[in-house]
N, C-alpha and C positions, 0 to 999 in steps of 0.2 A: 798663554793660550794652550788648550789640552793638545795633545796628538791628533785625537780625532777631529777639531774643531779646525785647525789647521789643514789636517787631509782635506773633509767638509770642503773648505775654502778654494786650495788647487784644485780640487774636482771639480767643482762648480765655474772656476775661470778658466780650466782646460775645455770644458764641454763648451763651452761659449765663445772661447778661441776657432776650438775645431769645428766649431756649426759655421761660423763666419768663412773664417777658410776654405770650407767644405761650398758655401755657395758661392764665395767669388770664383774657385777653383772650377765649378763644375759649370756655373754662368759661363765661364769663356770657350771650357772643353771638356765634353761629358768624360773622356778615356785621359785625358793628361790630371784633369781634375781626381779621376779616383788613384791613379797613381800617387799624387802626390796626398791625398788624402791618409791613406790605408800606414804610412811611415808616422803621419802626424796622428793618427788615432792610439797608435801604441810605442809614442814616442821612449820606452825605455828598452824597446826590442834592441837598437844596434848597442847599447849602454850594455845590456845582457850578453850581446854579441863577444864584443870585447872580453868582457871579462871571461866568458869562459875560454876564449883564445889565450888569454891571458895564463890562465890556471891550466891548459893544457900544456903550455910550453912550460909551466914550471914543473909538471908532475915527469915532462918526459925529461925534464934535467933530474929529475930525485930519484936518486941510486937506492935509496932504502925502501921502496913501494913493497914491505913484504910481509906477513904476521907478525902481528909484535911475539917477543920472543921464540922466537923460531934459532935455534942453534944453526949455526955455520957447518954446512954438511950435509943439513936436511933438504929436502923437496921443497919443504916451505918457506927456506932460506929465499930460493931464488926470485928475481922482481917479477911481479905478475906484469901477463901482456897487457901492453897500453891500449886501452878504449880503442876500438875503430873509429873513423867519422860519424858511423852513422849517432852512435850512441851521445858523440858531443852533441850533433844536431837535436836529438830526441830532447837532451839535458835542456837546449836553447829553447826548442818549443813549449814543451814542460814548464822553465822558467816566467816563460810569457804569461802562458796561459793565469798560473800561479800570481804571477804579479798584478794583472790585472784585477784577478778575485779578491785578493787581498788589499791591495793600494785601494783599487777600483769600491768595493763594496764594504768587505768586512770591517776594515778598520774604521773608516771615517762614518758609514751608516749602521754598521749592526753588529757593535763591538758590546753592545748588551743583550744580543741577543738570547745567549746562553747564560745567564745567572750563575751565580755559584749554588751548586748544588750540596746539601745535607739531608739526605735519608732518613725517617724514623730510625732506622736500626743500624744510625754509624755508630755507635758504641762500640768501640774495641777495632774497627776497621780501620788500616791505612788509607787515608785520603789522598791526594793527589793534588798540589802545588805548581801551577805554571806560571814560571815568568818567559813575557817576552823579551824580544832582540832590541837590537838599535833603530828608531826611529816607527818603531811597531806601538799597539798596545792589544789589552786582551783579547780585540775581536781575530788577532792571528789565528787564534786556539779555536775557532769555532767548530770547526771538523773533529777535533778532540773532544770538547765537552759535548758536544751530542754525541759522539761513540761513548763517552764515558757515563753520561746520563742516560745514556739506552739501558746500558750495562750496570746501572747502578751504581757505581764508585762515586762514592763524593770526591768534591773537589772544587777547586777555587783557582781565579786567576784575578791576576793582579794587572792593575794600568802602571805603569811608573812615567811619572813628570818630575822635571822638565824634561822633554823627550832630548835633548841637546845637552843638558848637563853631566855634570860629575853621576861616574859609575856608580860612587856608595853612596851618594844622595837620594840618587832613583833607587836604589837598592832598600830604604827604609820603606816603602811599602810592601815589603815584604812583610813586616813583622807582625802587621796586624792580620791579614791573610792566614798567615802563619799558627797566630794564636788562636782565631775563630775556629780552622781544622782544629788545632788538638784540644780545646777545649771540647771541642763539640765529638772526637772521638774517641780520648784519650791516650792517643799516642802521635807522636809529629809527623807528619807528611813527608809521602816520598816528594822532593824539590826538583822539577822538570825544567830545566833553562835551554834555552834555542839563542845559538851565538850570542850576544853582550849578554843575555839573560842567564848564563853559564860565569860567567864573570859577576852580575852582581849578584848571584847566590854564594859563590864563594866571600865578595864582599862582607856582605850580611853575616854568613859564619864566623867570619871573624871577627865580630862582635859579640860574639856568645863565648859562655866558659867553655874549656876544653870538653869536658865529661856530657854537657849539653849537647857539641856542637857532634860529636862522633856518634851519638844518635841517631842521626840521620842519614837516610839514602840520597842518594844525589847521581839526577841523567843529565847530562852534558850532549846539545844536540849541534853540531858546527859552531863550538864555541872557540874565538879564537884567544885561548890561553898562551898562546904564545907570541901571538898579536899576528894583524894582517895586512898588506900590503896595503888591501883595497882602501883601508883609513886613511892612506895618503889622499883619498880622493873628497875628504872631507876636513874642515878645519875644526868643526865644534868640538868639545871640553872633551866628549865621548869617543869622537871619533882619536882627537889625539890621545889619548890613555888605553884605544884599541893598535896601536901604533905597533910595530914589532918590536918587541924589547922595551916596554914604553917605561918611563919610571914608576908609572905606576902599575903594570906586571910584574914590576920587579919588586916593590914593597911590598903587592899582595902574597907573593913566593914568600917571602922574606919574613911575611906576619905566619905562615902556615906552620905549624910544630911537623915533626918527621909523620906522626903520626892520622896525619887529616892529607897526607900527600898518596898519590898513590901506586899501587904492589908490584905496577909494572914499569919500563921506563918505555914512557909513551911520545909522544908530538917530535919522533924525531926531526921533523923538517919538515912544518906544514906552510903554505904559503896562502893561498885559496881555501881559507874554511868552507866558502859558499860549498862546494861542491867533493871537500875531498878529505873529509872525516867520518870516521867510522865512530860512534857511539858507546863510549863503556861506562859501567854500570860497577859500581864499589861503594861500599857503605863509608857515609863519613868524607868521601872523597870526593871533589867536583870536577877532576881533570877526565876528557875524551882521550880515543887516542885517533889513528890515522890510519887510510886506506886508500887505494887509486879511486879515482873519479868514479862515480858513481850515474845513472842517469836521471839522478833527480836530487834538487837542491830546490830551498825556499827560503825567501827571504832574507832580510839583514841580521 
């Protein structure tokens, strides 16, 4: 069963759950009824909760929160100030809000919404390549491919199934994706991954010959390259190969030549992708690096 058809599914048994709930709740007591209602309507708020409680207390244990390469001595050496509260809470709202557009509508109803788009005059233009995260599929990107269809850029995004299995398995829809761009522009696509989707574009590359695969641009958005705790919180095939240090981070490091790795030395100590990666951008290279918490995170 696809991702969406599966989301489809919980949406429809969650609304049905919480309509029932909602009138035995509010038949008894109009004020205790919406009380208990308003937790069950967005049941992954206290799950969100956590975790960023979670990821706050790891960022104010990490002694390295500071520019990557910045010399010992400098200004930029030092750890920047830790988030206030209010900025976790904003992250938590944010989060909500996010989750629900996304779990709620985009993925499971209107993950075609946006089409892959190709221009009369993509000849010679870079296109743009997005794979999603774990347990996602294209309709993540929706917000992206209407900015980037307003804007003109072509571009393509790909679903990968089984949404639960092995990383370089879902990672072979890339390939077709892949080649529709460059044929259609004559040059490969810059490759945009969002958490596991940063992992199976590296996948993928390493399926290509050297000279092929250093080609290509490659943005890493909260992908967790060095794996993330939060995987503890799932068993499936994905979730344990997202695992810290999994054996399979360590083959994919392992398949990479010096030269597809990259210029800085980046993920000193990430713990919390959801919320506490900074974004780098190197050709040929699929690793992010790391920054303090930020007030905005999406998705898996």
């Amino acid at each position: 069963m696809s991702n969406a058809r599966i989301q489809q599914a919980l949406g429809v048994a969650g609304l049905c759950l919480l309509l029932g709930w909602g009138w035995y709740c509010v038949s008894r007591s109009w004020w205790a009824g919406l009380l208990l209602l308003l937790p069950a309507a967005v049941p992954q708020a206290p799950v969100l909760a956590l975790e960023l409680v979670w990821a706050a207390l790891a960022a104010r244990r990490d002694a390295a929160r500071r520019p990557l390469g910045a010399l010992p001595g400098t200004p930029e050496h030092a750890p920047e100030p830790f988030p206030p509260p209010r900025t976790w809470l904003w992250a938590w709202v944010q989060e909500v809000m996010v989750s629900l557009q996304t779990f709620g509508w985009r993925q499971p109803w209107a993950h075609d919404r946006w089409p892959d788009f190709i221009p009369h005059d993509a000849r010679g233009r870079r296109a743009v390549l997005l794979v999603h995260g774990f347990v996602c599929n294209r309709g993540f990107w929706n917000p992206w491919m209407k900015r980037l269809r307003l804007a003109g850029v072509p571009y393509g995004a790909v679903s990968m199934e089984p949404p639960f299995g092995d990383i370089a398995a879902q990672a072979q829809a890339i390939q077709a994706a892949w080649r529709e761009l460059t044929q259609a522009t004559g040059v490969p696509p810059v490759l945009v991954g969002h958490s596991m989707g940063g992992l199976a574009i590296r996948a993928w590359l390493s399926t290509l010959p050297e000279d092929i695969a250093l080609t290509h641009e490659v943005i890493t958005i909260g992908s967790p390259h060095h794996g993330t705790a939060l995987a503890a919180m799932a068993r499936s095939e994905a979730a344990l190969q997202m695992q810290v240090l999994s054996p399979f981070l360590r083959d994919l490091a392992a398949s990479e030549s010096p030269a597809r790795r990259p210029l800085h030395l980046l993920l000193e100590r990430v713990r919390q992708h959801r919320v506490s990666s900074e974004h780098r951008h190197t050709p040929g290279c699929p690793l992010g690096g790391a920054r303090r918490p930020g007030p905005r995170g999406t998705g898996a």
